[in-house]
C-alpha positions in Angstrom: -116.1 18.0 37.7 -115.2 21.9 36.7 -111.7 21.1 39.3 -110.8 18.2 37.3 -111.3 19.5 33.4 -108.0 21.7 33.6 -105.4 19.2 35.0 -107.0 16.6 32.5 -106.7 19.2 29.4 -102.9 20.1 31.3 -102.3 16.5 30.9 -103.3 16.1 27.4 -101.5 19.1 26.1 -98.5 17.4 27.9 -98.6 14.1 25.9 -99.2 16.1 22.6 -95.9 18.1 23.2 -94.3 14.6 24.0 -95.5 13.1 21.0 -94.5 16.0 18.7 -90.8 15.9 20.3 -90.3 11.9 19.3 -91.6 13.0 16.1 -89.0 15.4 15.4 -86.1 13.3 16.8 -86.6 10.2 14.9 -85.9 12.4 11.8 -82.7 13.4 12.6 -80.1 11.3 11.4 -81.9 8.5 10.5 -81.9 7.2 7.3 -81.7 10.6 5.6 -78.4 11.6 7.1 -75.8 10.7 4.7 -73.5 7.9 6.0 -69.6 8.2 6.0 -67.3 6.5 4.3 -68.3 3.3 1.8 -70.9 0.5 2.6 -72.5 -1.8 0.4 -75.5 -0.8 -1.8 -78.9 -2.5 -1.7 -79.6 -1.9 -5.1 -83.3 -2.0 -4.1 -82.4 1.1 -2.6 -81.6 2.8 -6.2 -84.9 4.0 -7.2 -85.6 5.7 -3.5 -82.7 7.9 -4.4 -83.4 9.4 -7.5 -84.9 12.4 -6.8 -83.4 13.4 -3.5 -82.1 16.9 -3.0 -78.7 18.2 -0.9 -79.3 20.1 1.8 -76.8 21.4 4.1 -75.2 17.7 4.3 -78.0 15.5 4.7 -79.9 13.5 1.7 -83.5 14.2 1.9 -86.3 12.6 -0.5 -88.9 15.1 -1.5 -92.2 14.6 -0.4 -94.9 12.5 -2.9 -97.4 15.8 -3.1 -94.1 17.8 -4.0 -94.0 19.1 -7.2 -92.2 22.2 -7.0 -88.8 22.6 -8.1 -87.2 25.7 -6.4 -83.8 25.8 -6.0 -80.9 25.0 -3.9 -77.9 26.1 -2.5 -75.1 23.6 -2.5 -71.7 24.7 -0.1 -69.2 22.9 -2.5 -65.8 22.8 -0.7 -63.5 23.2 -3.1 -64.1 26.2 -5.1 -64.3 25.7 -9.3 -62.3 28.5 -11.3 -64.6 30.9 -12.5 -67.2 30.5 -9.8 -68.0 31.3 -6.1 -68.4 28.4 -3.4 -71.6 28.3 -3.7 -73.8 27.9 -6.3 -77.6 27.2 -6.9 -79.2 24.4 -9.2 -82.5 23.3 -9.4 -83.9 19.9 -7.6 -84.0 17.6 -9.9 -86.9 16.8 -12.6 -88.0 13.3 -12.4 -85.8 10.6 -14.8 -86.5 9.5 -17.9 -85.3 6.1 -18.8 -81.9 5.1 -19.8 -82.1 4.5 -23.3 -84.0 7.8 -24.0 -81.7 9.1 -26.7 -82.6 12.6 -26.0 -81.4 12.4 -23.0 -77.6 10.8 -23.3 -74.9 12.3 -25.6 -73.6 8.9 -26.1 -73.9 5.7 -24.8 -71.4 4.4 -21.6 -70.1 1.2 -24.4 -69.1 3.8 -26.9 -67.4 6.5 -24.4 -65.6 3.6 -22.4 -64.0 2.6 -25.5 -62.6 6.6 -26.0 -66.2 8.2 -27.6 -64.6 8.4 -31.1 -68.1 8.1 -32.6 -71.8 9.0 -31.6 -75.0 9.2 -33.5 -78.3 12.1 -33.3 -80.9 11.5 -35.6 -79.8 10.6 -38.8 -76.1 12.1 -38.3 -73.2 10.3 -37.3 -70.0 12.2 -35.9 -67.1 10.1 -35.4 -63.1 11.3 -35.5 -59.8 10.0 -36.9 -56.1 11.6 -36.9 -57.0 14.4 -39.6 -60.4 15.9 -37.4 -63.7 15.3 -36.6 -66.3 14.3 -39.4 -69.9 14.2 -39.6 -71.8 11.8 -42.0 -75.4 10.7 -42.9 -76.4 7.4 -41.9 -77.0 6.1 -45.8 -74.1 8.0 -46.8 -70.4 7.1 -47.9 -69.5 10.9 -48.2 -68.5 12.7 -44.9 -68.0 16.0 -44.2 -64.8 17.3 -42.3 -66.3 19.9 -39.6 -63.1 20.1 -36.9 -59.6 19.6 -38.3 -58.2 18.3 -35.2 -58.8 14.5 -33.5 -61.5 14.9 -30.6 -62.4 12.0 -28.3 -65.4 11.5 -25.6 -67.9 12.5 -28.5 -71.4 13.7 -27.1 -74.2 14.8 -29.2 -77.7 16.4 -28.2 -79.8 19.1 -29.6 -77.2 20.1 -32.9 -74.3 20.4 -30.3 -71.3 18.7 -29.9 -69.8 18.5 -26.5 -66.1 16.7 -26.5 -62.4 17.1 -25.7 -59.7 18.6 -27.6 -56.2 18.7 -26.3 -57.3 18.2 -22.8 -60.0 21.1 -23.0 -63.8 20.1 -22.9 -64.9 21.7 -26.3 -68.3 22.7 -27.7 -69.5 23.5 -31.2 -72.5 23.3 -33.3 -73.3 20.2 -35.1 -71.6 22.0 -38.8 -68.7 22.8 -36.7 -69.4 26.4 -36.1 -69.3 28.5 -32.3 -66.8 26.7 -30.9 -66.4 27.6 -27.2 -64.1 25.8 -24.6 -66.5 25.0 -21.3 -63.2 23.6 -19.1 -59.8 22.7 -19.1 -58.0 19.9 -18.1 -60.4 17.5 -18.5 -60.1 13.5 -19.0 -63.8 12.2 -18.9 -67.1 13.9 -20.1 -70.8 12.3 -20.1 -73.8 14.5 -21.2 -77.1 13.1 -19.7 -79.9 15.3 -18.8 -79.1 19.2 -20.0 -75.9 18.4 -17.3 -72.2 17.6 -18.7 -70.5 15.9 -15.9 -66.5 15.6 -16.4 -63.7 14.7 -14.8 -60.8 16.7 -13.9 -57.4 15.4 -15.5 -55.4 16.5 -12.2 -57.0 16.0 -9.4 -58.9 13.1 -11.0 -62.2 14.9 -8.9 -66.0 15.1 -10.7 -67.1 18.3 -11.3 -70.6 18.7 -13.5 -72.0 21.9 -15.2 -75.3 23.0 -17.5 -74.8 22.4 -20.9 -74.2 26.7 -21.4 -70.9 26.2 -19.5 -72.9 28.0 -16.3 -73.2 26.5 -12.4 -70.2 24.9 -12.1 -70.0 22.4 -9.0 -67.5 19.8 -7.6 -69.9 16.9 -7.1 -67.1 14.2 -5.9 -64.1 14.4 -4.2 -63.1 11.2 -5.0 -60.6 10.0 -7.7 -62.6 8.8 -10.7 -62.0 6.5 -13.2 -64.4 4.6 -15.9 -67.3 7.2 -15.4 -70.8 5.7 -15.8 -73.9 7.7 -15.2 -77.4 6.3 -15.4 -80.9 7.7 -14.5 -80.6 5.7 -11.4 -77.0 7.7 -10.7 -73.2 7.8 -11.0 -70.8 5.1 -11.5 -67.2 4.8 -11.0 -64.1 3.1 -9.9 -60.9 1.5 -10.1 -59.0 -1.9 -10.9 -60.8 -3.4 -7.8 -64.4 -2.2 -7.2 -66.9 0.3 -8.6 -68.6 2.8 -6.1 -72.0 4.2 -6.8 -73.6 7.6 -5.5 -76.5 9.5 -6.5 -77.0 12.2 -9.4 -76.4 15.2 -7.1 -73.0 13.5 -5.5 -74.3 12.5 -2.3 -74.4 8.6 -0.9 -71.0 7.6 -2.3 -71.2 3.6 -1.5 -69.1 0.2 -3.0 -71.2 -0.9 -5.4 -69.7 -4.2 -6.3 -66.3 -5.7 -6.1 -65.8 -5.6 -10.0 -63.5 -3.3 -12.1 -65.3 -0.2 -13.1 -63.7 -0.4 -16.7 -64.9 -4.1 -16.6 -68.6 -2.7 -16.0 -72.0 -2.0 -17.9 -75.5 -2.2 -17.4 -77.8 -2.9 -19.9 -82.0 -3.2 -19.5 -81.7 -4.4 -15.9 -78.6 -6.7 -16.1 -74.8 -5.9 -15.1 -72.3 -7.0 -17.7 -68.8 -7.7 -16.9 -65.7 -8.1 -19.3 -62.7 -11.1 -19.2 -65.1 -13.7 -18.1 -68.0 -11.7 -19.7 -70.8 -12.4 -17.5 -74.4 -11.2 -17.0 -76.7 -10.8 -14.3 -79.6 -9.1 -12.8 -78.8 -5.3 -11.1 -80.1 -7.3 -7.9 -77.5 -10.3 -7.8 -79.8 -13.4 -9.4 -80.2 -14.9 -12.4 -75.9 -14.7 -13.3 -74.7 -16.6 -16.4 -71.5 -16.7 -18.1 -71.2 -16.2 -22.0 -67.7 -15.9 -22.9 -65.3 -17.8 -20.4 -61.9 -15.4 -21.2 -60.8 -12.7 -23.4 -63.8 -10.3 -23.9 -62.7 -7.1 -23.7 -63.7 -3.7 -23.9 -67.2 -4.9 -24.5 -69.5 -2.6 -26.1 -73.9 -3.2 -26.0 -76.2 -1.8 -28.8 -79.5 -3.7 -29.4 -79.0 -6.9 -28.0 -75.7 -7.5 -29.1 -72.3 -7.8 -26.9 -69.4 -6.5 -29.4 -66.4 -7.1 -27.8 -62.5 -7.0 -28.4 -61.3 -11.1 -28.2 -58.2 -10.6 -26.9 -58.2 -15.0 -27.2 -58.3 -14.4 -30.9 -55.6 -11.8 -31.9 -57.8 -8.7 -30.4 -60.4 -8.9 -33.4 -63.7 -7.7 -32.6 -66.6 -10.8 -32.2 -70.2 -10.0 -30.8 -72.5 -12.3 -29.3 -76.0 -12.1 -28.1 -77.3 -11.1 -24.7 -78.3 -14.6 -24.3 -75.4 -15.9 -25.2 -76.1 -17.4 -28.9 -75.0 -16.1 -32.1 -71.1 -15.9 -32.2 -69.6 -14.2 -34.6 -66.2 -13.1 -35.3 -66.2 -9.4 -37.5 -62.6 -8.6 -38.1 -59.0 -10.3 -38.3 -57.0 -7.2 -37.3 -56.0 -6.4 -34.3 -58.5 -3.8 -33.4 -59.3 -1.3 -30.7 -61.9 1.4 -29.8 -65.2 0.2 -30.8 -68.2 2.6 -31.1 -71.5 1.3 -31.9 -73.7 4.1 -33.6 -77.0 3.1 -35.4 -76.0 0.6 -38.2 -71.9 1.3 -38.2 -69.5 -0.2 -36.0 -66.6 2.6 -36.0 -63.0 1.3 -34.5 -58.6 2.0 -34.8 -56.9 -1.2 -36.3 -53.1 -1.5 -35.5 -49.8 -3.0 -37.3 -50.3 -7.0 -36.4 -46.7 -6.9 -35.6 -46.5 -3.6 -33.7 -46.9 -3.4 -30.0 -50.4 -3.1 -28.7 -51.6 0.7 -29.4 -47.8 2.1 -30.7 -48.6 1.8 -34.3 -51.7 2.4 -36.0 -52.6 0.7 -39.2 -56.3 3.1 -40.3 -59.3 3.9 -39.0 -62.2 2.2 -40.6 -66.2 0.9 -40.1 -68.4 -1.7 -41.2 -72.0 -2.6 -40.4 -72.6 -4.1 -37.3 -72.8 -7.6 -39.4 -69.1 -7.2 -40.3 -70.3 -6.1 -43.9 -69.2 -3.6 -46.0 -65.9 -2.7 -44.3 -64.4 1.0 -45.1 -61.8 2.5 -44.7 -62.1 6.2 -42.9 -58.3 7.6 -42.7 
């Protein structure tokens, strides 16, 4: 029996060295590697992807028992002015939810439709042709903080993050320390401490801490209608969106809808024209309006929308579909919900579509009490 215990314990050891082997292999690749060029997403497949971490070109979700957050190095292949080509963040925290306003610096409605107004607390900052103002929700008397129009407005913690003349601007919320954070930018989000913008020339997304530090190219992609949720980042052109996650990495077709055309809203995709809704995975798809809404905006269960059936006035509807009403009978453009206050540009009803504007004004989101800003 003593001869056959050592070939038998040989053997064993054998199989155990097999085992570990397939082990190893059937991790490689698989489905952490990331996968060239664009498929279609499995939407299911969102909320697997939402903390994964970048490592040396492959996608890997932590472990469940991990709770450490030590940090990365990303290679980024084109280098960011200011910055080697590498440089370190931290994995990400889990998500909070979408409409977490501590977390956004404006919703996706408002900065699709140019970000000329956003709301923190109980102050609303908006812009017109003569600056950028700031004004208290019960109040009808603003105070002029930047003396130059802004656009892509994005509020969080007393600062204002925006863009001026093509530079990505930041200021306390009286106006005070400004600082330029980039130039050449077209598109700016703030969610999550992060600003991620787009560059105005090579149409690429970068994203950087709030403080202007750790500057990374996250897509090489040209970007258009940014959108970025807790489940990741949006974008597009006049013929599909593409999705990938929060660190860059996955880049996939989302859906064969305009990006513009595109929001989502507590679990359902809205699209503009034929504004339709439906589910994020594909069911329960209605129509509401069957032409002309456009540049639709979504604040508490209201649609607001540009009719362009009805000489471009703005009209909301419900998210079910009932309650139609028309708000305005200009011709109007750039709506921003914030709090109680529509905020939107009305033009010349005789002019051309956006060559001659008329003022700037806002009313409650009712249609009441219409002022006029500049």
């Amino acid at each position: 029996m003593k001869s056959l215990k050592q070939p038998l314990l040989n053997i064993v050891s054998i199989l155990l060295a097999v085992m570990t082997i397939a082990a190893v292999l059937s991790g490689c690749g698989g489905t952490n590697g990331v996968k060239s060029g664009y498929i279609n997403l499995d939407p299911d497949d969102l909320d697997n992807q939402r903390t994964s971490s970048v490592t040396s070109g492959t996608v890997e979700s932590p472990s469940k028992n991990d709770t450490t957050h030590s940090a990365l190095e990303i290679t980024v292949s084109s280098s960011v002015p200011g910055t080697s080509s590498k440089d370190t963040i931290s994995k990400p925290s889990p998500l909070p939810s979408v409409n977490d306003p501590n977390v956004f610096g404006n919703t996706t409605g408002n900065l699709h439709n140019g970000g000329k107004a956003a709301i923190e607390e109980d102050w609303i900052y908006y812009s017109t042709i003569t600056g950028l103002y700031r004004i208290r929700s019960n109040s009808d008397d603003p105070e002029r903080i930047f003396n130059w129009m802004v656009s892509n407005i994005n509020v969080r913690n007393g600062w204002i993050y925006c863009c001026w003349s093509g530079s990505l601007m930041k200021m306390r919320a009286n106006g005070t320390a400004t600082q330029t954070l980039a130039t050449n930018v077209l598109e700016v989000v703030l969610y999550n401490n992060y600003l991620y913008y787009v560059d105005a020339g090579s149409r690429y997304l970068y994203r950087m801490k709030t403080d202007g530090s750790e500057k990374i190219l996250l897509i090489s992609e040209v970007i258009g209608n940014l959108c970025i949720t807790e489940d990741g980042i949006y974008w597009g052109n006049n013929i599909d969106t593409y999705y990938a996650n929060l660190n860059g990495q996955n880049a996939r077709c989302y859906t064969n809808v305009p990006s513009q055309e595109l929001l989502m809203y507590k679990g359902y995709k809205y699209t503009s024209g034929t504004l339709r809704k439906e589910k994020i995975n594909g069911t329960d798809s209605r129509t509401l309006v069957y032409s002309g809404a456009m540049h639709i905006n979504i604040a508490d269960n209201w649609i607001y929308y540009i009719n362009a059936n009805g000489g471009s006035s703005i009209c909301r509807i419900r998210t079910d579909g009932t309650g139609f009403q028309k708000l305005t009978p200009q011709v109007c453009a750039s709506l921003s919900v914030v709090g109680d206050w529509v905020y939107y540009v009305t033009y010349k009803s005789n002019a051309t579509y956006g060559s001659s504007i008329d003022g700037y004004y806002r009313m409650r989101i009712d249609g009441s009490n219409i002022q006029k800003l500049d």
